[in-house]
C-alpha positions, 0 to 999 in steps of 0.5 A: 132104371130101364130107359123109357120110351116118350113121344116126341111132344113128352121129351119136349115136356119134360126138357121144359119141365127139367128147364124150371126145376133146373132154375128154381134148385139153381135159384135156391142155391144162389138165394144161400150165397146171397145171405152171404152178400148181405153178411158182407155188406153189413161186415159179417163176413171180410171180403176175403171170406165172401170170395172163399164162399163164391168159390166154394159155391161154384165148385160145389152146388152150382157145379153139381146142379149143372152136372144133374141136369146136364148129364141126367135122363130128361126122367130123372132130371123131372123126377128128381125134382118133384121129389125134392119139392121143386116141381109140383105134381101138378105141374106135370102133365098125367100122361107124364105123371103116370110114366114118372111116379115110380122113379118119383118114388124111387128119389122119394124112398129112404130105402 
């Protein structure tokens, strides 16, 4: 994709907006690694095990989600979040809205 223009008050927007998708993926993730805790807690899962997930975790979603957000266009790291679900349409100003719905359509399309 080509690499847009914005204003200076839509760069802000959308490093806001990559801020709240950047936590509520990290949220989702960690919500994951949580049932993992509680399985160690009622002794599902040895302590061992529960190091081994943590590990795995870290390595593995939480550095990927890192690397989206911090290494993305500030268009890319809104898009793909509205697309996955984790940013509302609503949520993003129209002027906003109307730049980003085709890269939205891009994450969104199987094609």
């Amino acid at each position: 994709m080509e690499n847009m223009k914005f204003t200076k008050s839509q760069k802000k927007k959308l490093r806001e907006l990559a801020g709240i998708a950047n936590k509520r993926e990290l949220d989702r993730e960690m919500e994951k690694l949580y049932q993992h805790f509680e399985n160690w807690r009622s002794g599902k899962v040895s302590c061992f095990e529960l190091s081994d997930l943590i590990h795995t975790f870290h390595q593995g979603a939480s550095r990927e989600i890192w690397k989206i957000y911090a290494y993305s266009d500030p268009d890319t790291a809104v898009s793909r979040p509205v697309a996955l679900g984790l940013l509302k349409k609503e949520e993003i100003p129209k002027d906003l809205l109307d730049i980003l719905d085709s890269k939205i359509g891009f994450f969104t399309d199987p094609d």
